[in-house]
MDAnalysis code that builds the backbone (N, CA, C; Angstrom):
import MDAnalysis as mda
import numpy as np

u = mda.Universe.empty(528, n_residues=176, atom_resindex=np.repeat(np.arange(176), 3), trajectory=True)
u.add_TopologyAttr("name", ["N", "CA", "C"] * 176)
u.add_TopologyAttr("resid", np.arange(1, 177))
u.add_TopologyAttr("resname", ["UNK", "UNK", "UNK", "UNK", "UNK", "UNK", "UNK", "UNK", "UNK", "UNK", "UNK", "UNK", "UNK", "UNK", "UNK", "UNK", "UNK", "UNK", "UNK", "UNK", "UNK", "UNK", "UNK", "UNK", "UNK", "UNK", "UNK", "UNK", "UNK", "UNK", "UNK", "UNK", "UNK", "UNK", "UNK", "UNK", "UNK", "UNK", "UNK", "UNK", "UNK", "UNK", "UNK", "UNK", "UNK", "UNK", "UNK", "UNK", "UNK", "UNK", "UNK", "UNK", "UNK", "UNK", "UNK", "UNK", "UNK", "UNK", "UNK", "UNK", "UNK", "UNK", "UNK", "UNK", "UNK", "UNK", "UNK", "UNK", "UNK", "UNK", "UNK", "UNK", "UNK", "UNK", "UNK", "UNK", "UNK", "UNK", "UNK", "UNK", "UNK", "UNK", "UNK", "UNK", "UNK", "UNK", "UNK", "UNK", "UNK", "UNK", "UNK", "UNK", "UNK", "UNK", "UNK", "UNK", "UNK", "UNK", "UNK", "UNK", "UNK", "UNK", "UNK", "UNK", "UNK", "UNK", "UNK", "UNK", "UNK", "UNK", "UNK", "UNK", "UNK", "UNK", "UNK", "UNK", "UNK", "UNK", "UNK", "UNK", "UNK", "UNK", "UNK", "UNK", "UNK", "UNK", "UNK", "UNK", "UNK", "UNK", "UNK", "UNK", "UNK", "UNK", "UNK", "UNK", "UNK", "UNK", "UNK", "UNK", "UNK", "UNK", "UNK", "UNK", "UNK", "UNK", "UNK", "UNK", "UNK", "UNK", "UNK", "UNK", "UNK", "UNK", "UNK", "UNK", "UNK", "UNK", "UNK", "UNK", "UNK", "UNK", "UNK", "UNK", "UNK", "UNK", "UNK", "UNK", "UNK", "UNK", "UNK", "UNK", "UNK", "UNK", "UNK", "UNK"])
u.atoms.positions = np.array([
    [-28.977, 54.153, 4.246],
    [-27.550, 54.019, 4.081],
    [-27.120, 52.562, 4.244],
    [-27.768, 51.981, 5.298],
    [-27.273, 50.562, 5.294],
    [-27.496, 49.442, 3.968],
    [-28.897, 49.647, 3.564],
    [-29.563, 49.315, 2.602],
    [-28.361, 49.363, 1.359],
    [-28.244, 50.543, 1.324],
    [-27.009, 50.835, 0.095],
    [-25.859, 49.577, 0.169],
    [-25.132, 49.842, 1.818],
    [-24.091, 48.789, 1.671],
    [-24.454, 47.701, 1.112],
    [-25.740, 46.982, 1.867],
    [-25.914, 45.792, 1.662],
    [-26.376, 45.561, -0.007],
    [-26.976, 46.300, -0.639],
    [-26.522, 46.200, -1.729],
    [-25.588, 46.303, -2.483],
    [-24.339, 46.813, -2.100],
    [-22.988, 46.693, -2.545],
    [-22.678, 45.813, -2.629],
    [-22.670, 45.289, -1.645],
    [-22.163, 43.624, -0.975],
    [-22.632, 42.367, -2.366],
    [-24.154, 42.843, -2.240],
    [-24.786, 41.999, -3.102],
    [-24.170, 41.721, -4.272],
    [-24.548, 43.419, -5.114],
    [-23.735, 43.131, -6.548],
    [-22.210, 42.964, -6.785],
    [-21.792, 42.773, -5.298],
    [-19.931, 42.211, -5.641],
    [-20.333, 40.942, -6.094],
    [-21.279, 39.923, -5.251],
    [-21.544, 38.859, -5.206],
    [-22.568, 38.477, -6.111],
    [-22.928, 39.188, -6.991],
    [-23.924, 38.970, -8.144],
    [-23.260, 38.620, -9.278],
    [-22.597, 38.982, -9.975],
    [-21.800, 38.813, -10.828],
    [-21.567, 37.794, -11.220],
    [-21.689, 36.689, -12.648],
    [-20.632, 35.665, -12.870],
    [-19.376, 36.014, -13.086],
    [-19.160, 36.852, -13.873],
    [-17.456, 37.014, -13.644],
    [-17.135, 38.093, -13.026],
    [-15.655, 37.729, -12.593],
    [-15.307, 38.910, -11.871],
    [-14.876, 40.126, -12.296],
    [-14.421, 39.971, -13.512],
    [-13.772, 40.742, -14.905],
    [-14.708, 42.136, -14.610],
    [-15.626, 42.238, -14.334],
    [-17.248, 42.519, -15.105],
    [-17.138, 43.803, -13.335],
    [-17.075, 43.160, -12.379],
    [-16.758, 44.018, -11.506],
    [-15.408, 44.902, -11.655],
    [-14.162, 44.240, -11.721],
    [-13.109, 45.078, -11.611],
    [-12.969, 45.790, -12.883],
    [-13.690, 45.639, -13.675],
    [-13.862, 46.739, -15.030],
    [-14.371, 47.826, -14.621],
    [-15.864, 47.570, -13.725],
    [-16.258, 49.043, -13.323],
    [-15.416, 49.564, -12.077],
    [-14.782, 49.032, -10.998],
    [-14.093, 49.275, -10.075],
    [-12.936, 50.508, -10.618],
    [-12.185, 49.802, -11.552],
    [-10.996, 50.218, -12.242],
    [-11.265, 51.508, -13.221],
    [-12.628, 51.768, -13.664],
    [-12.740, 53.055, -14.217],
    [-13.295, 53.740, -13.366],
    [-14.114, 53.690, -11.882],
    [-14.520, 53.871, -11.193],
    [-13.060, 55.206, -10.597],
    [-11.913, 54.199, -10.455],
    [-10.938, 55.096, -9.828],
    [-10.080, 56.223, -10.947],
    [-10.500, 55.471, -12.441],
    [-9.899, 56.359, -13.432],
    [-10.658, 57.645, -13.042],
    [-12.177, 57.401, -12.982],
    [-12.813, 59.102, -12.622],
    [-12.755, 60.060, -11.657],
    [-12.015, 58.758, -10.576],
    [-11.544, 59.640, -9.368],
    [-10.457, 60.669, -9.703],
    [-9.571, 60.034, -10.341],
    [-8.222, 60.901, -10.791],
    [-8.578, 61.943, -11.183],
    [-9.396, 61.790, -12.412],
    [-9.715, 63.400, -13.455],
    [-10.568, 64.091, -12.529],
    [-10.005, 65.125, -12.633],
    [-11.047, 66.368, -11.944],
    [-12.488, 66.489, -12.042],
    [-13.581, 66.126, -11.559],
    [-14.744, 66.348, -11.537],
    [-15.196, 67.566, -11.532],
    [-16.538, 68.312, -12.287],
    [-16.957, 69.160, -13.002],
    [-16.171, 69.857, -14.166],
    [-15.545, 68.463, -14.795],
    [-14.892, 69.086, -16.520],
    [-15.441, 68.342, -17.165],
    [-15.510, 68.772, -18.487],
    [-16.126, 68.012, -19.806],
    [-15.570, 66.786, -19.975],
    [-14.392, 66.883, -19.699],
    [-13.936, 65.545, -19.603],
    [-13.725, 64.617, -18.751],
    [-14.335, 65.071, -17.191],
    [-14.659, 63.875, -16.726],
    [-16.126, 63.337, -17.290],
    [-16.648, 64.216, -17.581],
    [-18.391, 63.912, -18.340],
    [-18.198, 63.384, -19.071],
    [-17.080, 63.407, -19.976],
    [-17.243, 62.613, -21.427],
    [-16.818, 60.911, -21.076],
    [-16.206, 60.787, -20.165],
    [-15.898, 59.468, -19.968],
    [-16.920, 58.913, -18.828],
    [-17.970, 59.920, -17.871],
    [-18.721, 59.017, -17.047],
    [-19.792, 58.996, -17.901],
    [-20.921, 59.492, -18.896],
    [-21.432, 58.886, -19.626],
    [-21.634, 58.270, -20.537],
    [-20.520, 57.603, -20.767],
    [-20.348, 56.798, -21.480],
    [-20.174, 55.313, -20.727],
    [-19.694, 55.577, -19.578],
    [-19.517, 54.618, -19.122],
    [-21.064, 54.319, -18.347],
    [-22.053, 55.155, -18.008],
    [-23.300, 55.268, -17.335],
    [-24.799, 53.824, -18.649],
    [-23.702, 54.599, -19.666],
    [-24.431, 53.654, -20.697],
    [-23.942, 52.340, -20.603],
    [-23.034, 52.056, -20.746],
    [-22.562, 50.703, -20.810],
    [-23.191, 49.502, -20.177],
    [-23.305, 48.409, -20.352],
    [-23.842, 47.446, -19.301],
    [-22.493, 47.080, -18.649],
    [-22.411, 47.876, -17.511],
    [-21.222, 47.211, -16.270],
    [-21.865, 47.204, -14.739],
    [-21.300, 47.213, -14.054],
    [-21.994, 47.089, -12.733],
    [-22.091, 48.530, -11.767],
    [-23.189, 48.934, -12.617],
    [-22.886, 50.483, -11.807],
    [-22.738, 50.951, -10.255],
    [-23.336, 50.300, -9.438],
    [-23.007, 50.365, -7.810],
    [-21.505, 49.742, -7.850],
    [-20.816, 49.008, -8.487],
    [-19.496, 48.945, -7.999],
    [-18.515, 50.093, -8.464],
    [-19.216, 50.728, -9.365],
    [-18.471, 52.069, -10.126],
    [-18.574, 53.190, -9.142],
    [-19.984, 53.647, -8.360],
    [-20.461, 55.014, -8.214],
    [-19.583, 54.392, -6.657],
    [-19.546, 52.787, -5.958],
    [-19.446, 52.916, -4.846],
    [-17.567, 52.909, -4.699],
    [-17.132, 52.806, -6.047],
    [-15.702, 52.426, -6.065],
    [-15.378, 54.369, -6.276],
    [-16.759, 55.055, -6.835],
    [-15.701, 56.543, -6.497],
    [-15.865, 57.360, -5.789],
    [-17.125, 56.959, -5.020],
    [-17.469, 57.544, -3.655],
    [-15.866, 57.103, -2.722],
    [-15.875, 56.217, -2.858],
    [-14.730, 55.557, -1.589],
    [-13.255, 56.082, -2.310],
    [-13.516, 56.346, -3.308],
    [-11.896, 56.860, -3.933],
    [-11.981, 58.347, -3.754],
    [-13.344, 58.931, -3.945],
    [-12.902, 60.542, -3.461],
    [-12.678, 60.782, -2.324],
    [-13.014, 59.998, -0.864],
    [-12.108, 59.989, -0.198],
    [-11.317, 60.274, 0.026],
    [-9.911, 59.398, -0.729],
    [-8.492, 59.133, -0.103],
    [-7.870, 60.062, -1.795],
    [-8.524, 60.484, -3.112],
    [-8.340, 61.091, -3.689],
    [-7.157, 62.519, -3.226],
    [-7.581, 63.126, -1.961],
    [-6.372, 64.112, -1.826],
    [-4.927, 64.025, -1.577],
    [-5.080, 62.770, -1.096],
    [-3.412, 62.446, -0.900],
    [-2.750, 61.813, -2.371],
    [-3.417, 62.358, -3.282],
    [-3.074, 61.835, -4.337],
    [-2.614, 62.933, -5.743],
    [-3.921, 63.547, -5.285],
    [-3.659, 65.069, -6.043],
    [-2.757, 66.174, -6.355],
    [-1.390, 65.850, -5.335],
    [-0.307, 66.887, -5.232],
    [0.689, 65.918, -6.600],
    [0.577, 64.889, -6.853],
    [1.534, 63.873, -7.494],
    [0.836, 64.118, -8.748],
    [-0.512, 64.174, -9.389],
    [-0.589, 63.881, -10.464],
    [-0.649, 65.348, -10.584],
    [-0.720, 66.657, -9.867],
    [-0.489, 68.064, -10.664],
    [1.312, 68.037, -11.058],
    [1.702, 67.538, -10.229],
    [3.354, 67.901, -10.584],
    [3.471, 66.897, -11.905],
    [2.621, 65.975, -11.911],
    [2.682, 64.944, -12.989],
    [2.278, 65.730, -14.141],
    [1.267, 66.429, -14.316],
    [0.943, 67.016, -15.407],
    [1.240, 68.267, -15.498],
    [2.108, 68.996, -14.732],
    [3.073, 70.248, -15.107],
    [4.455, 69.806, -15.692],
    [5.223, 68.267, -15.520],
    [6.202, 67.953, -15.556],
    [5.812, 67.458, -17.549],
    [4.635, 66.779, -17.723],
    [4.053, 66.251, -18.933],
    [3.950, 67.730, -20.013],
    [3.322, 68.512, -19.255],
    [3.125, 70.002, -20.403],
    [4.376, 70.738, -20.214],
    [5.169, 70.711, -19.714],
    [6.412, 71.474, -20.060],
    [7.573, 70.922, -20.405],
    [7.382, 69.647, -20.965],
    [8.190, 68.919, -21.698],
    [8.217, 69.741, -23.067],
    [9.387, 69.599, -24.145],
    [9.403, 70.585, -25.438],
    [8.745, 69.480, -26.364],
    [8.577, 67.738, -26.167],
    [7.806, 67.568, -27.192],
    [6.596, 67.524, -26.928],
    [5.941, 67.843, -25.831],
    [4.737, 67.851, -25.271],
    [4.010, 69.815, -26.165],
    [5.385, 70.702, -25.681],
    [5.121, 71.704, -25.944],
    [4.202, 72.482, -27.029],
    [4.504, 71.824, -28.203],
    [4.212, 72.529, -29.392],
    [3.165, 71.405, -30.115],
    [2.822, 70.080, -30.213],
    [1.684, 69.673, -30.305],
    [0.516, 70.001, -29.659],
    [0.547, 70.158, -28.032],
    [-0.041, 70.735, -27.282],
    [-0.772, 72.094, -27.163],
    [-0.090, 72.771, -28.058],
    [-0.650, 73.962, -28.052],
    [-1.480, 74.501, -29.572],
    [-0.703, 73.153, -30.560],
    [-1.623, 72.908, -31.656],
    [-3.268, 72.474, -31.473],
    [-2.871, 71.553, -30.455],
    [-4.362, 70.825, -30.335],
    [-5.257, 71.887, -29.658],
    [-4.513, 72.883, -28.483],
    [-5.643, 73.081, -27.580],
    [-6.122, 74.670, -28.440],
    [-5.277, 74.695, -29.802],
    [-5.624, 75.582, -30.587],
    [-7.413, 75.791, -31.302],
    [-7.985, 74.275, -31.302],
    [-8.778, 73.983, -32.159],
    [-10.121, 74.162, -31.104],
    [-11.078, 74.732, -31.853],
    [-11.993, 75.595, -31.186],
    [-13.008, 75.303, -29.780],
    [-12.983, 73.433, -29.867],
    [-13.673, 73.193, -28.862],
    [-13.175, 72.616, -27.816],
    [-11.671, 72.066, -28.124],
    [-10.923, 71.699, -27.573],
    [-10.637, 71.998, -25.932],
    [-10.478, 73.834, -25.824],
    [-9.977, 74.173, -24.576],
    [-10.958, 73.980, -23.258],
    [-12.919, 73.759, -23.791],
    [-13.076, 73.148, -22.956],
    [-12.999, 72.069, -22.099],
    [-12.305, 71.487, -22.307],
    [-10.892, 70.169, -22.201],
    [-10.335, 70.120, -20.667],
    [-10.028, 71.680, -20.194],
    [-8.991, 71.955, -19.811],
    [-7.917, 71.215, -19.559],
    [-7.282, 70.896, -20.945],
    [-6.240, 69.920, -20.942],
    [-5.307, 70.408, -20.887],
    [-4.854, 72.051, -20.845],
    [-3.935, 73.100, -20.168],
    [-4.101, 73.224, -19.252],
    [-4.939, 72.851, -18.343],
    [-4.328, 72.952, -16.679],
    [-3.696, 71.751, -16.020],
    [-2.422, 71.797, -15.182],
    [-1.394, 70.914, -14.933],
    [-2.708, 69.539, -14.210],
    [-3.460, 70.278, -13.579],
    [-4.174, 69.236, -12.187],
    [-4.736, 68.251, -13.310],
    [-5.817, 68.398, -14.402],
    [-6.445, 68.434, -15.166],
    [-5.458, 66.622, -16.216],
    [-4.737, 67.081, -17.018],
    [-3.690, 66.675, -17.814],
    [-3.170, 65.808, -16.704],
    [-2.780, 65.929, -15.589],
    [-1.854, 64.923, -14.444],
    [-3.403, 63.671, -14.538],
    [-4.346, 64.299, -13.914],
    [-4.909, 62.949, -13.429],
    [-5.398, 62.227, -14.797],
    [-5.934, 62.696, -15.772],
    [-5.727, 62.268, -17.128],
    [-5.052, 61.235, -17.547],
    [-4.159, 61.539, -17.524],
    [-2.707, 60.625, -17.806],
    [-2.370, 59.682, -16.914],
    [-2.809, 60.332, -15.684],
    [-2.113, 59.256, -14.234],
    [-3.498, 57.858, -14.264],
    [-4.869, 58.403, -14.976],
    [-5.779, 57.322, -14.871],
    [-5.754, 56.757, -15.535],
    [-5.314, 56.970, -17.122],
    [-5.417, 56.381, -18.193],
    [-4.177, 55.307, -18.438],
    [-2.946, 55.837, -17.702],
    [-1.817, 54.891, -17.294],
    [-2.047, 54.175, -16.863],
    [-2.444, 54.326, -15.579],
    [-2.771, 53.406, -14.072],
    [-4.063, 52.435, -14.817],
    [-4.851, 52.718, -15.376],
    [-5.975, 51.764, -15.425],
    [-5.579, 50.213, -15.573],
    [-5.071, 49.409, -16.297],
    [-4.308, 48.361, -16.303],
    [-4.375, 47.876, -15.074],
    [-3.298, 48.614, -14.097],
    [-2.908, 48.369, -12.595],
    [-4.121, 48.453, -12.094],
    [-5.125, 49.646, -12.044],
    [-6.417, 49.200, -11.031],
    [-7.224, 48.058, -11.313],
    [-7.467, 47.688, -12.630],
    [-8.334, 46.353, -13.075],
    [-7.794, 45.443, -12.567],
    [-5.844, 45.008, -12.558],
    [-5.840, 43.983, -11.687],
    [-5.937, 44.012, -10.516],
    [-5.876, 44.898, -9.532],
    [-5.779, 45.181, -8.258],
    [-7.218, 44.670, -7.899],
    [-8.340, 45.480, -8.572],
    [-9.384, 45.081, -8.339],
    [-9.652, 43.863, -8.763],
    [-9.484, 43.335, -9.541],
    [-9.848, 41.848, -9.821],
    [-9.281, 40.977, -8.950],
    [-7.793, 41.106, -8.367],
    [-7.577, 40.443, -7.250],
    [-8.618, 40.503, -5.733],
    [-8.922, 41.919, -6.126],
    [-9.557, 42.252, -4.826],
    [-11.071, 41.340, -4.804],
    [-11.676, 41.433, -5.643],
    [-13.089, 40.551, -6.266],
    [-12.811, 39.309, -5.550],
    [-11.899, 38.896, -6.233],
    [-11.915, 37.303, -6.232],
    [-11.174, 37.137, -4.672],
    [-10.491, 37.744, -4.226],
    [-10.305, 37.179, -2.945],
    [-11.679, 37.928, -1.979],
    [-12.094, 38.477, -2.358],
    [-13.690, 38.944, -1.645],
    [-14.597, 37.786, -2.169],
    [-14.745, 37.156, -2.897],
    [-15.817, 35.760, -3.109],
    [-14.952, 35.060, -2.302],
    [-13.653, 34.737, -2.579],
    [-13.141, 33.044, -1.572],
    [-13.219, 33.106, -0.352],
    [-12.818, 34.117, 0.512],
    [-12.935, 34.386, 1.438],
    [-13.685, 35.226, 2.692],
    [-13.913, 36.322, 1.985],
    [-14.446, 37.303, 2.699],
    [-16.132, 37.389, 2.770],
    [-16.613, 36.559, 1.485],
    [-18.602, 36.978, 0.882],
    [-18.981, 35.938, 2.219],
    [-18.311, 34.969, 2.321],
    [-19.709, 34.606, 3.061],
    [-19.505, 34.743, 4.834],
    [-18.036, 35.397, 5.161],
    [-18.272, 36.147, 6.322],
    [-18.726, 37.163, 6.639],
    [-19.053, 37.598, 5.315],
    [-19.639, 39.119, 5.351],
    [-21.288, 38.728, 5.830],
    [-21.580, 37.756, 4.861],
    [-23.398, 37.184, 4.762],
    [-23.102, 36.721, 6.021],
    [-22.548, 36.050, 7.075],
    [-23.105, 35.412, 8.515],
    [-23.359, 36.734, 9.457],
    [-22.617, 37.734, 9.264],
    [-22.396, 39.344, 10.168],
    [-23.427, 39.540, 9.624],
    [-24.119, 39.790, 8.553],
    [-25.291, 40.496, 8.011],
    [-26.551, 40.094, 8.636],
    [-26.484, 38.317, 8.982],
    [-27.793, 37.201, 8.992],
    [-28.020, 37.663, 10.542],
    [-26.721, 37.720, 11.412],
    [-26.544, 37.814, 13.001],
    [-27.435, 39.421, 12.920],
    [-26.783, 39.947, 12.316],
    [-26.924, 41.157, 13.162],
    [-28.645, 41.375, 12.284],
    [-28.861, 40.801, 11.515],
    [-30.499, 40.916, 10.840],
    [-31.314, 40.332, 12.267],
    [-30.765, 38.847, 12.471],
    [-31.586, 38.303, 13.554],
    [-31.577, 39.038, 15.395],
    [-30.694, 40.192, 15.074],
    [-30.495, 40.924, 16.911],
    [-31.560, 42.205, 16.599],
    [-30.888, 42.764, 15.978],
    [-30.904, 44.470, 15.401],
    [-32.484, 44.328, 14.438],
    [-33.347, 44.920, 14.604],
    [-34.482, 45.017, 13.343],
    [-34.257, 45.884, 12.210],
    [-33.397, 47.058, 13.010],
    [-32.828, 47.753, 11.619],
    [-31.827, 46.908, 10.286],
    [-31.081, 45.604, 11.050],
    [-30.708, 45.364, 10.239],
    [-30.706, 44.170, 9.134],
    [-32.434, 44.254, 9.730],
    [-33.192, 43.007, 8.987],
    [-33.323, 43.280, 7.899],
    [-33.397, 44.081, 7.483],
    [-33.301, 44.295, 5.507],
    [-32.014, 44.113, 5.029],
    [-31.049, 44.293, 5.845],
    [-29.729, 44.011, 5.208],
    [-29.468, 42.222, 5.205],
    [-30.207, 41.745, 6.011],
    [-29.885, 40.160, 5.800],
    [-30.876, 39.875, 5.088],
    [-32.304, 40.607, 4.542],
    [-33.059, 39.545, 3.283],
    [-32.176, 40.454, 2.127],
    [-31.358, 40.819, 2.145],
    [-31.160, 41.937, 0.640],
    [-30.229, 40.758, 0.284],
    [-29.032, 40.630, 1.679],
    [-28.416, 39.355, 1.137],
    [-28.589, 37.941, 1.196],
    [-29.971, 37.834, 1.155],
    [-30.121, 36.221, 1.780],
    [-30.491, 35.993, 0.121],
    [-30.949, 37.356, -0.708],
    [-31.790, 36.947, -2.024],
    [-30.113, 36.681, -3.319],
    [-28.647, 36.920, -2.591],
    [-27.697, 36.381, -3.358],
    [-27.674, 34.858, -3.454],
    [-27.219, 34.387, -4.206],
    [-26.938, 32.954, -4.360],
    [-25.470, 32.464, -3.538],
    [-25.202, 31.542, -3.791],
    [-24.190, 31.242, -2.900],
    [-22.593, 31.456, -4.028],
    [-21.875, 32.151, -3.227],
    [-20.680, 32.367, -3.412],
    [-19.762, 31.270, -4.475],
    [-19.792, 29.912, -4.144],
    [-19.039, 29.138, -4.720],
    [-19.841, 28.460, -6.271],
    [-20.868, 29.515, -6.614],
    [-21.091, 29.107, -7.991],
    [-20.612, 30.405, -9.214],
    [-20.343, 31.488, -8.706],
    [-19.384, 32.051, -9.027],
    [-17.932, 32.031, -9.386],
    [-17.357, 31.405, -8.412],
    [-16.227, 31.390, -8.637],
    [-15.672, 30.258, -9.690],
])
């Protein structure tokens, strides 16, 4: 488990751009939104599994978002009961989910359709959030993180793999 962090740490700090992290960060939380075990959260995490992005900042950006995910979930069902019972929502809606492969979708259930919409909105807002978050994690935060890692590598033996995992990053200010 530690191992993991410290590789987190790493590939924040691996990266030349930061873009490249808060891209996977930011869809990272789009998958948090959509309901997991639907076709359509599948259809958007392998696709994104293919991509060249930074996958530990994705899997570790939705581990940490399913988390805090429930205090979130009551807003995007009322969001997507308020979206499907709109009258122009109504009758396209029921055209589309007419068509045969469609309803495995479940783009008729309110929970389903809310986080949908609430991720595909929001994405914009999480890429910058996260990209702010990146870049003030290189200026400030990477290489207090690497001295806590080096200390506690040189006390602790357990946590001597976490200071060569990050001793093998380069230094922070050629990144930025």
């Amino acid at each position: 488990m530690f191992l993991t962090i410290a590789r987190f740490f790493k590939t924040i700090s691996a990266y030349r751009k930061s873009w490249i992290i808060a891209f996977s960060m930011a869809s990272g939380l789009t998958l948090v939104l959509i309901p997991g075990a639907t076709l359509l959260w599948f259809l958007f995490f392998i696709p994104l599994m293919l991509v060249r992005i930074n996958q530990a900042a994705l899997i570790g950006t939705m581990i940490l978002g399913r988390t805090f995910v429930g205090l979130v979930d009551p807003y995007t069902e009322r969001l997507g009961y308020h979206l499907l019972t709109r009258d122009f929502l109504y009758e396209p809606m029921g055209r589309f989910l007419s068509i045969p492969v469609v309803g495995w979708f479940r783009l008729d259930d309110s929970f389903v359709f809310g986080g949908l919409f609430m991720g595909i909105a929001g994405w914009p807002l999480f890429f910058l959030i996260c990209l702010l978050l990146v870049i003030f994690y290189r200026k400030f935060v990477a290489a207090k993180v690497k001295a806590v890692f080096r200390f506690l590598g040189s006390k602790i033996p357990l946590f001597g793999k976490l200071d060569t995992t990050l001793a093998e990053t380069k230094t922070v200010d050629e990144y930025l």
